[in-house]
N, C-alpha and C positions, 0 to 999 in steps of 0.2 A: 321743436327746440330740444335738444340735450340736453336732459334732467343734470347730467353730471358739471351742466357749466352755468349752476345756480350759485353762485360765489356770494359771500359775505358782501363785496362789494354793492351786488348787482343788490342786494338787497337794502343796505347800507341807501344806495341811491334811491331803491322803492318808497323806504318808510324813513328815513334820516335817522340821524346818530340816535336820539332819544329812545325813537320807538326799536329801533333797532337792539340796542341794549334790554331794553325790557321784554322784545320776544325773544332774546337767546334766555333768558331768567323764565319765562314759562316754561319754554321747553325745555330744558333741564329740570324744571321741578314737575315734569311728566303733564301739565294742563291740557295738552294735545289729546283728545279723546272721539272716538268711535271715525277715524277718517278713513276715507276710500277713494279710488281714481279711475272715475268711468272716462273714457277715449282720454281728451286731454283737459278733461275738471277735476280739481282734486278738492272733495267736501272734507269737509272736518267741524266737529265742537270742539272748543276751545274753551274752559274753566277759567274765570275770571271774578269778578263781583256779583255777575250775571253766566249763564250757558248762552254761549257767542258763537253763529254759526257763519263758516269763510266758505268761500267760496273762488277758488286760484282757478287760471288759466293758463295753459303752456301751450306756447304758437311760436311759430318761425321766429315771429316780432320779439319775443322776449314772454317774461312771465306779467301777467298783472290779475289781480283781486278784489276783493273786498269780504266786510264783512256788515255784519249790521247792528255792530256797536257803536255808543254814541259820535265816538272820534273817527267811524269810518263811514259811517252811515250808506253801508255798501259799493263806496267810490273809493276813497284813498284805502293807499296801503297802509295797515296797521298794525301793530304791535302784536296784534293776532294773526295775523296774516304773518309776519316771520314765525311767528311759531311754531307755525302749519309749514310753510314752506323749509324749516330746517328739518321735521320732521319728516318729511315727503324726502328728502335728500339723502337723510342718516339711512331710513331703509333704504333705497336703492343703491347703494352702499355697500348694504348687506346682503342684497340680491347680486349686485357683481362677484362679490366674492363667492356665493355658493355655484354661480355659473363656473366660475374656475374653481371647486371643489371636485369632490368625490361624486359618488351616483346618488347618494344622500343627498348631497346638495342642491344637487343639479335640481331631483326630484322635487325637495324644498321652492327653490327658485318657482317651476312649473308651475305648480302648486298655488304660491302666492300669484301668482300671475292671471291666475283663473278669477272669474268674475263668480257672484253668488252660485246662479244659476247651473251653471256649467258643474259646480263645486258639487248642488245639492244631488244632479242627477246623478254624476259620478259615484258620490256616498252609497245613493240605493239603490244604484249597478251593485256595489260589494255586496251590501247587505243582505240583496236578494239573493244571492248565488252564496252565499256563505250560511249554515243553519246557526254557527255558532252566533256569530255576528248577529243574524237575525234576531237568537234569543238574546244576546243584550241591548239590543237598540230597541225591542219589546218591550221589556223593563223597563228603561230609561226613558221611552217613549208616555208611558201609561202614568211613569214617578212625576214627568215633568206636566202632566197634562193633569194630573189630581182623580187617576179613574183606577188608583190601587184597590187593587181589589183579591185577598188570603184564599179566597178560595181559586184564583187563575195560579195563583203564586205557586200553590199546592200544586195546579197541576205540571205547570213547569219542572214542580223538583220531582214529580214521579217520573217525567218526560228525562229529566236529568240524569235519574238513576235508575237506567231498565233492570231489568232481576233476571235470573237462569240464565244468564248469557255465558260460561262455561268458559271463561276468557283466562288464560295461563299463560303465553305467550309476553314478552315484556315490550313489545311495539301494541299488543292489543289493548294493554292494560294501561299502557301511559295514554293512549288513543282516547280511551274509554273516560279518563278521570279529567284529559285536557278539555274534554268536552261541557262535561261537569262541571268545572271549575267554572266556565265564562258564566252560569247560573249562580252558582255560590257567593262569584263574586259580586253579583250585581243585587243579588240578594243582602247580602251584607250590608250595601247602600240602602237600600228601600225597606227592609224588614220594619227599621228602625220607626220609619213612617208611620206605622201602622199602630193601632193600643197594643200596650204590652203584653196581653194575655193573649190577641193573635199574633203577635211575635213570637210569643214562645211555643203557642202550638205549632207553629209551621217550623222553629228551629228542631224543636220534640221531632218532627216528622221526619224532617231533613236528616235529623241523625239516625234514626231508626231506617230509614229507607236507604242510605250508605248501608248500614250494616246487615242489611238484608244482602243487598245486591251483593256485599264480600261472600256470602255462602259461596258462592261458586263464580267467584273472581278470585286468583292466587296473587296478593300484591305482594310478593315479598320482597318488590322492587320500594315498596314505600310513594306508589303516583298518588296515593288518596291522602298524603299528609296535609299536605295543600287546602285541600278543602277539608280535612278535619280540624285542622287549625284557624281558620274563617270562619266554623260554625263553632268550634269552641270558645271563639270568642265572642262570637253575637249570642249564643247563650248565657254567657259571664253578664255581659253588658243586658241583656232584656234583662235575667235576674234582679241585676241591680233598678231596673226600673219597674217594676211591680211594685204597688202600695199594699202589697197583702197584708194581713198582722202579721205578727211573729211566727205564731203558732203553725198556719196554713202554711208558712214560706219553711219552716221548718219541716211539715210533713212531707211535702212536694220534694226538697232533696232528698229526705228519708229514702222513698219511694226510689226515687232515681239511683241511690246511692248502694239500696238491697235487694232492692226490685226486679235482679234481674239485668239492669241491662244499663250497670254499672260501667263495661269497659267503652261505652258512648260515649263519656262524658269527660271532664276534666275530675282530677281528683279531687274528692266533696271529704269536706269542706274544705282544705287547704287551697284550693286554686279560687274561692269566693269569697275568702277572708276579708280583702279589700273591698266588698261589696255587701257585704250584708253586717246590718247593724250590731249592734252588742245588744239588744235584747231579740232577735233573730239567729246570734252564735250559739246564746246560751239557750232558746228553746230547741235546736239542732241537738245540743248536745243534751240536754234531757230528755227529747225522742230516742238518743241513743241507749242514754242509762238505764229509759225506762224497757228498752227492748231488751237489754243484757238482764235486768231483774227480774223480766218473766221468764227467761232460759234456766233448765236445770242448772246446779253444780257438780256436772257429771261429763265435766270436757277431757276427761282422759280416756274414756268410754265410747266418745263420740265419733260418728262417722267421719273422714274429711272435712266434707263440705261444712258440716256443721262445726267443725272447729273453724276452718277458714273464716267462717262468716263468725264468731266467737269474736275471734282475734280482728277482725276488722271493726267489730262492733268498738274495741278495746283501744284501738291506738289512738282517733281521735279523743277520748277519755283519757286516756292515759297523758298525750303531747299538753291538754287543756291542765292536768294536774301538777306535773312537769315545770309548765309556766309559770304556776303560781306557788311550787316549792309545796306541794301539799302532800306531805308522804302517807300520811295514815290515808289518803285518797288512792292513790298509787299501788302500796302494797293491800287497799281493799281491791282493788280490780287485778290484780294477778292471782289473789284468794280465791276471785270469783271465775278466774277463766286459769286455773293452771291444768295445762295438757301434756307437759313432759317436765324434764330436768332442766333445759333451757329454760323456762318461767321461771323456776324456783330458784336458778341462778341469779337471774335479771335482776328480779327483787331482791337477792343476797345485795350485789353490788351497790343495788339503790341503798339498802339499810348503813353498806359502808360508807358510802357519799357524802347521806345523809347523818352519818356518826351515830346512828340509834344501832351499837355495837351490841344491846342488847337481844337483839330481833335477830341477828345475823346466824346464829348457832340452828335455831329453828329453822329456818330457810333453808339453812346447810342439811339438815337433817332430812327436810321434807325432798329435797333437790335427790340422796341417795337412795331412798326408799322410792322414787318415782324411775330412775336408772335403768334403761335397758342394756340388757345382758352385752357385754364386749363392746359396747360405747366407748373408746380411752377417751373421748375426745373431751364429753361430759365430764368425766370422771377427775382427766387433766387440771381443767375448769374450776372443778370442785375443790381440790383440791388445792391449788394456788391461792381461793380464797379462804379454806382454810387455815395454810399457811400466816392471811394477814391478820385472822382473827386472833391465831395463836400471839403473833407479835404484838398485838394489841393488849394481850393479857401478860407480856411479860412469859414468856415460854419459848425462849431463842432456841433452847438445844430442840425441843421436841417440832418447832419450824425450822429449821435445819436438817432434823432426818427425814422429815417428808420432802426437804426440795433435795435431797439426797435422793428419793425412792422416785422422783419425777422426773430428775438427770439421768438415774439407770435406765428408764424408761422411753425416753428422749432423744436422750445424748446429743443435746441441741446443743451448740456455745450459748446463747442466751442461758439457758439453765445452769449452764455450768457457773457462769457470771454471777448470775443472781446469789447460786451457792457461796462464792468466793464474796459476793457481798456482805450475807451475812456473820460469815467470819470475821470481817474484817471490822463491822460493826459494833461488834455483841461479843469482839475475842473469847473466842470458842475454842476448847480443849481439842477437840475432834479436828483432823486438818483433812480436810474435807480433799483439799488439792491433791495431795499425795494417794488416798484412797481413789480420787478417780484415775490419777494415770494409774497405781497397781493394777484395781481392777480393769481397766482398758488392756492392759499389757497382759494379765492372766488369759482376755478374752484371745487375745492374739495369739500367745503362745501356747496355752493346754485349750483350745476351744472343746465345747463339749458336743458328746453327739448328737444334741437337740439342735446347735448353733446351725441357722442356717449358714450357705454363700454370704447373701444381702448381708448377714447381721454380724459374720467376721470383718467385710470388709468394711464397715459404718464401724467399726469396732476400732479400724485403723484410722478412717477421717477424723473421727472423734479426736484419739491421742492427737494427730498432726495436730488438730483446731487449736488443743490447749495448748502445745507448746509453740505454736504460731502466737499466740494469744498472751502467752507468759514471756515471750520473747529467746526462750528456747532452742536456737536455731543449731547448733551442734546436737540438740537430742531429735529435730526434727528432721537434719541429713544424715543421720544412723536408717532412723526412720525410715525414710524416704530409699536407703539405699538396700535395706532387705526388703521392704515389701512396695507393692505396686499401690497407690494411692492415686486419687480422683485427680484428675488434669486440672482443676481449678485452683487446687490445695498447692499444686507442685510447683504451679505456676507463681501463686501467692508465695509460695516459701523464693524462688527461682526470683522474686522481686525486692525478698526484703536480704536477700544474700548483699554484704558490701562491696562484693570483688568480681566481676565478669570471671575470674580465672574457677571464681567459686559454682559461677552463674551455669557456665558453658556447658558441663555434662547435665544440668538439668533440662536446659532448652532443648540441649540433643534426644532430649526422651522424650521432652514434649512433642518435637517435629514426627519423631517416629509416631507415637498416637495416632499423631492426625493423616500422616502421610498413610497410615496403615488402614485407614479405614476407606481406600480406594476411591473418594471420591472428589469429585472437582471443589469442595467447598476444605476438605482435609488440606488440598494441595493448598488452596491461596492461604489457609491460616497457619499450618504451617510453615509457606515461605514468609508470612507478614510475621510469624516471631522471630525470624533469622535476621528479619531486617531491624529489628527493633532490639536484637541481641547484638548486632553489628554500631547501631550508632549507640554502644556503652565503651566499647573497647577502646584502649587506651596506649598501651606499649604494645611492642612489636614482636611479643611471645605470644601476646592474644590474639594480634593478626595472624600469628602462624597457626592457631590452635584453631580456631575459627574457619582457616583456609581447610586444616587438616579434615574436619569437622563436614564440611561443604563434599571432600572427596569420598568421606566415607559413606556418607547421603547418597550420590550418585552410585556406587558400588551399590549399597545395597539393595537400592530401588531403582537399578538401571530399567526394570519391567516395566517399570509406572514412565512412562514415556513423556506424557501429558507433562509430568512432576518433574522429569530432568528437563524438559524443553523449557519450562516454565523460572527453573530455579537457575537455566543457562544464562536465561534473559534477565533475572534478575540481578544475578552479581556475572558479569560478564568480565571484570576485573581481575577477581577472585578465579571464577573455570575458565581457564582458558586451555 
């Protein structure tokens, strides 16, 4: 018979209107459970008040059943029997459609069409021929069977992660890690199984034996992320499930965290915060304290390493005091670990934060006595906090002449601003404005023989910036027309110009720039400003000008071929 010519009717006829209606309500509420179709029987369980087993026929004749619940008692068609029989239908169904699918589906179809048997030997055809495959069906074979056993698991991940293999290549190395991975991840399932403490010894191993084997694997492809992030999280997760006390669960990160073989793991303790209790965070963080209190206080003297590890000892301390707003905590652990002027700064800022305005001058002090030689950076730094402590006491002129001597220094716009703020604040005798363009204009015009190149022509951006910035724009195309200034500046003034008539000889200086620097990226940004100076113009003297502009282009740079063939194609209008 033809599965596909099982109609509502036909069934309708089987079991009558009643039972009919109540086996389309099983099977939609999924009751249809564990069924199969050997030649032409199709068995099924059936969920009901009871586990109800059918039993269908499909013949020439038509279909017929039974089941061996009380209304069918293996004879009539029943209410479980459509169940089954729409169920039997909806799949083949979906096995037509994948027959008219893709190669996926087709496969799919195959697939379902295979009886157990056929299925299982097929399975252990792959498995045997595949090692990777092998090692996960191993796994999964031994998790479903209850015969786990840390020390095979062990040897798996040694098997997983061979060592000296000298592997640089980026097909070797993703090879090397894909291989890896089908262990990691089955590990990942099964570790869990296991007690906690051989959990974490084998995760322990796992990461240790990755990081062995990297000695001489080059991944700078990133193939081992995969599996470092599989095992960094079934370490997170064992942690969390250790009954250890505190203390023990405390020394064990310690260990991991300074031990040595720190860059293993995730970051301790911020990446197990979610997992380990508040009385486990806080004896973490008293292992740490108590390591910083046996260290000298001689970390400006100190080697490297041993400041690195200072300063790592510090931050979990420091983020934990942070939280809870505890500053005499705070500024006592930058006491105890300060190694340059950067500390002494840190804690300035915290003291201003925290408004303890008193502690700030100390800070300040201790931050320039710590200074090395030609640092501006520090210095800077220092400086602008100065600046705020000054204004904190009421001392506008004398924070005004230091942001004076860190604008000369500078010659940032921000500094200039700031300067121009506090004028504007504190109306200040001193017009700070007018002394920076003089002085700019001095640098311009008598520079001295110390001035370098670099520091005349920062000498010139600087003025542009201010009078870009004051809205200046007649003292900026004075400017702009005696000396040669930064293409970015030229172009910023070339934008806040009101008039394309104004615009035009600045854009023409711009193209030159770029055009002049002979290369294919000079060409298209200077043809993309002509087109973007073109959709401004407006009357038909700027069309002329613009035209005129285009021909002098081509004269000048008729050599640059690439540039005239390019700027043909663009305004084809225009050159003809």
């Amino acid at each position: 018979m033809d599965e596909t010519l099982i109609s509502d009717s036909q069934l309708v006829m089987l079991a009558g209107d009643a039972a009919f209606s109540r086996g389309v309500q099983y099977y939609q509420q999924g009751m249809v459970i564990h069924w199969d179709k050997s030649g032409s029987t199709i068995s099924a369980d059936v969920e009901g008040s009871e586990l109800y087993h059918v039993a269908l026929k499909l013949t020439k004749q038509g279909l017929s059943g039974g089941c061996n619940c009380p209304a069918s008692e293996g004879i009539d068609f029943c209410k479980h029997c459509v169940a089954v029989a729409l169920a039997f239908r909806a799949e083949q169904a979906k096995q037509a459609q994948r027959v008219e699918g893709d190669t996926s589906d087709r496969i799919h179809a195959y697939v379902e069409s295979l009886d157990k048997p056929s299925l299982v030997e097929a399975l252990l055809s792959l498995i045997e021929n595949d090692p990777v495959l092998h090692q996960q069906w191993s796994l999964k074979s031994d998790a479903a069977l209850g015969v786990l056993d840390h020390k095979v698991l062990k040897k798996r991940i040694t098997a997983a992660f061979p060592i000296n293999r000298g592997l640089f290549r980026y097909s070797q190395v993703s090879h090397y890690f894909s291989k890896a991975e089908a262990v990691i991840e089955q590990l990942a399932e099964q570790v869990p199984q296991l007690p906690p403490v051989k959990s974490l010894a084998l995760v322990d191993y796992a990461l240790a034996r990755m990081d062995k084997a990297l000695e001489t694997i080059d991944d700078s492809g990133g193939f081992r992320f995969h599996c470092e992030h599989l095992l960094h999280t079934l370490h997170i997760k064992t942690v969390k499930r250790l009954d250890w006390p505190a203390n023990k669960l405390a020394d064990y990160l310690y260990e991991k965290s300074f031990g040595g073989e720190e860059d293993r793991y995730p970051p301790i303790p911020d990446a197990y915060l979610d997992v380990l209790s508040q009385a486990s965070q806080s004896a973490y963080h008293e292992r740490l304290q108590q390591a910083l209190d046996e260290l000298p206080n001689q970390a400006a003297t100190m080697e490297w390493d041993d400041r690195y590890r200072l300063t790592r000892l510090r931050e979990p301390l420091l983020k934990r005091a942070q939280a809870a707003g505890d500053l005499p905590a705070m500024l006592a652990l930058y006491q105890k670990t300060i190694s340059d002027e950067k500390d002494c700064l840190e804690a300035a800022e915290l003291c201003i934060a925290y408004e303890a305005w008193d502690q700030v001058a100390a800070w300040l002090t201790y931050a320039a006595e710590c200074e090395a030689k030609n640092d501006y950076r520090w210095r800077l730094e220092r400086n602008r906090l100065e600046i705020r402590l000054k204004l904190h006491r009421g001392e506008a002129d004398a924070a005004a002449k230091q942001q004076w001597g860190i604008y000369q220094h500078t010659q940032q716009l921000e500094d200039y601003r700031q300067l121009v703020a506090l004028i504007e604040a504190h109306q200040l005798a001193t017009d700070y404005r007018q002394r920076a363009c003089d002085w700019l204009l001095k640098c311009i015009t008598q520079p001295s023989e110390k001035m370098s190149f670099y520091q005349a022509q920062r000498a010139k951006d600087s003025l542009l910036e201010i009078y870009l910035h004051e809205g200046r724009l007649d003292d900026a195309q004075a400017l702009c027309a005696e000396h040669k200034v930064s293409a970015h500046l030229l172009y910023q003034l070339a934008k806040s110009l009101p008039s394309p008539d104004a615009q035009i000889p600045l854009y023409l200086r711009l193209v030159r720039l770029y055009v002049e620097q002979t290369n294919k990226q000079g060409y298209r940004q200077g043809i993309a400003l002509l087109k973007e100076l073109k959709k401004s113009l407006k009357t038909p003297a700027q069309y002329t000008a613009f035209a005129h502009m285009l021909t002098q282009l081509c004269s000048e740079f008729k050599a640059k071929r690439n540039f005239i063939k390019w700027l043909s194609e663009a305004f084809p209008d225009t050159l003809k």
